[in-house]
C-alpha positions as CSV (number, residue, x, y, z in Angstrom):
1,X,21.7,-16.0,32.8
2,X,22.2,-16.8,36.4
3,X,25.5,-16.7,38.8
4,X,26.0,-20.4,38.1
5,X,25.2,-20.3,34.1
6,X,21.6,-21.7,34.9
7,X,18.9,-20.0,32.5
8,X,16.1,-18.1,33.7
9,X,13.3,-17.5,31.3
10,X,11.8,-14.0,32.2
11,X,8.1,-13.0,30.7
12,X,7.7,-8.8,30.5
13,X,3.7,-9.3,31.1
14,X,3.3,-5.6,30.8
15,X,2.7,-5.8,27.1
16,X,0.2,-8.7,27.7
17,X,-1.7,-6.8,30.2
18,X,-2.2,-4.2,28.2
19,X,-3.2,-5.9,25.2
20,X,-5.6,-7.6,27.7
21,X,-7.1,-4.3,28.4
22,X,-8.1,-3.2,25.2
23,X,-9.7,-6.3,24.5
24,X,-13.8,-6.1,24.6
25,X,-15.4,-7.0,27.9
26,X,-18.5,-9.2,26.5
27,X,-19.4,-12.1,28.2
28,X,-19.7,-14.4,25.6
29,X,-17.0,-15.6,23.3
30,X,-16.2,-13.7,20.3
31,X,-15.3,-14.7,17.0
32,X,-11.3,-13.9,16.0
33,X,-11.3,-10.3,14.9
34,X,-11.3,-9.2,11.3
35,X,-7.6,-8.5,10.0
36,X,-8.6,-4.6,9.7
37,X,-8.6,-4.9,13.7
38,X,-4.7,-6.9,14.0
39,X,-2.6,-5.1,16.3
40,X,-0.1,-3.7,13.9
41,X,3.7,-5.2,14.2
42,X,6.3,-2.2,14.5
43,X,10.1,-3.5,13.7
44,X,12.5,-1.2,15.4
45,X,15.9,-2.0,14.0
46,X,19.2,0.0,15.9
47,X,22.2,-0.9,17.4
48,X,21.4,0.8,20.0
49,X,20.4,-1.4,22.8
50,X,18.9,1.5,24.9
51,X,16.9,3.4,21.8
52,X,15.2,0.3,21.0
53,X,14.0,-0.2,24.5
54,X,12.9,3.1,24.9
55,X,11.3,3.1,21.3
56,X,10.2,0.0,21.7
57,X,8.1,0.5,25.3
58,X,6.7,3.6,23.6
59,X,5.3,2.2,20.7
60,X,3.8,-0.5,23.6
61,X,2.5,1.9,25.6
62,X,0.6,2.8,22.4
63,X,-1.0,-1.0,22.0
64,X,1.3,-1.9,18.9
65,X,3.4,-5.2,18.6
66,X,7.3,-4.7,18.6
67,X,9.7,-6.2,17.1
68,X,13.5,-5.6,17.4
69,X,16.7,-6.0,15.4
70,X,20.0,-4.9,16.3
71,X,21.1,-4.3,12.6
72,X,19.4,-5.1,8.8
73,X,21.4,-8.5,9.0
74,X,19.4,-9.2,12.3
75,X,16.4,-7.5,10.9
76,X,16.4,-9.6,7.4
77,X,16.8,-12.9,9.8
78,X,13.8,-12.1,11.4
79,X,11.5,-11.3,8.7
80,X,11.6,-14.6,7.4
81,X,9.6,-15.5,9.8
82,X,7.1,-12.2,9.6
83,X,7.2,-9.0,7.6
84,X,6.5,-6.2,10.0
85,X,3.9,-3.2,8.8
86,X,6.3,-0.7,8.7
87,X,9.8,-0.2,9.8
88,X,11.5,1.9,12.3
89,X,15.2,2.8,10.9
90,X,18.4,3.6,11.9
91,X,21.2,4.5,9.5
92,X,24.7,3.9,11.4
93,X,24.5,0.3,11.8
94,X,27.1,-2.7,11.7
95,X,27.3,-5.5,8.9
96,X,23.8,-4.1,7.3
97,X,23.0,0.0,7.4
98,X,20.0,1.9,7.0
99,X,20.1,2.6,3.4
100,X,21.1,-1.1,2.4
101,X,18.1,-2.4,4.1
102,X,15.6,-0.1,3.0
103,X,16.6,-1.1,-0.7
104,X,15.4,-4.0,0.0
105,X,11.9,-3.6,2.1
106,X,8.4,-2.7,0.5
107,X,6.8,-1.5,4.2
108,X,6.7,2.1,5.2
109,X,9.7,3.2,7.0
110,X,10.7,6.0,9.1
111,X,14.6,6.7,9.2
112,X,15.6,7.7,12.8
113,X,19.1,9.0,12.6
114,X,21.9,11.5,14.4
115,X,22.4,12.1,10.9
116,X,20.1,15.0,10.2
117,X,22.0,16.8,7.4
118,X,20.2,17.9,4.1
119,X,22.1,15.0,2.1
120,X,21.4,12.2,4.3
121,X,17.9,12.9,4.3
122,X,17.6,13.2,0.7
123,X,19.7,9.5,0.2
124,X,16.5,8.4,2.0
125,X,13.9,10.0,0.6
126,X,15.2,8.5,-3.4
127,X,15.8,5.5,-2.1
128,X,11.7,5.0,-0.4
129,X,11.9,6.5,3.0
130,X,8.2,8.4,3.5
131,X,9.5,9.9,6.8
132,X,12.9,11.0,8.4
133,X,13.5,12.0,12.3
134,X,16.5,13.2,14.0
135,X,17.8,11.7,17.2
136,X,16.8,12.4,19.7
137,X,13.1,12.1,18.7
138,X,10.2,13.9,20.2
139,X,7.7,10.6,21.5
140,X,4.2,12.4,20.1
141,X,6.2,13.4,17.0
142,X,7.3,9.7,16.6
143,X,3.7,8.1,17.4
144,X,2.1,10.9,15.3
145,X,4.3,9.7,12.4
146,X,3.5,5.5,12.8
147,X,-0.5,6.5,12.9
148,X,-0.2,8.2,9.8
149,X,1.5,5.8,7.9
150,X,-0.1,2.7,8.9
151,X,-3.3,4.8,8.1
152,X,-4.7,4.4,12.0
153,X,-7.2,6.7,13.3
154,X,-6.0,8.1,17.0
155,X,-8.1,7.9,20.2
156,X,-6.2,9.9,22.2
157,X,-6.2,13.5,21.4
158,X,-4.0,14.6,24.4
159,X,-0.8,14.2,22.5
């Protein structure tokens, strides 16, 4: 929003570019890939502003599609319009936590929490969780951890 209340739409190409890249370079058209090749979507839901930024641009970085939510109230609202395929998870939240929303989702999720006792992390596991990370993460830990799960093979070995 501007000094004088105007709007400014502003488009992060970044993301685009990327994608761009990773697209084949043929000269002719190409028919719409099979869904086996759909960039997978990646819902990072925190009340943190800054983590999911900085979660979000890593999981970019990596050619995945992010989605954001800023609790599971904000993360249900956007699901009616598309179901991620799988689910970054914080457990602190306002109006919906963690737990509450991972009752109620059938993707893979990874709870990333300051909450790293023995107890929290076995809430989690009974309730569906497949994996659980402490804050502050480790990024290759955290990429290492949405390949796996979403059952994608890695072509870069340096991390």
């Amino acid at each position: 929003i501007m000094g004088d209340g105007g709007v400014v739409v502003i488009l992060d190409i970044a993301p685009l570019v990327r994608r761009q890249a990773v697209q084949p370079r043929d000269t002719k058209p190409v028919e719409p890939a099979p869904a086996a090749r759909r960039v997978p979507l990646v819902m990072v839901v925190d009340d943190s502003v800054t983590m999911r930024k900085v979660t979000g641009r890593i999981l970019e970085r990596h050619n995945f599609e992010v989605m954001v939510a800023r609790d599971g109230i904000d993360a249900l609202e956007h699901m009616v319009e598309r179901v991620p395929d799988l689910m970054l998870l914080d457990i602190e939240m306002p109006r919906m936590d963690g737990y509450e929303l991972a009752l109620q989702m059938n993707v893979p999720i990874v709870m990333i929490t300051s909450r790293t006792g023995e107890k929290h992390r076995q809430r989690a596991v009974e309730i569906g969780v497949e994996r659980y990370l402490g804050k502050p993460y480790q990024e290759h830990e955290l990429v290492r951890n949405v390949y796996e799960l979403l059952k994608l093979q890695r072509h870069d070995d340096n991390e």
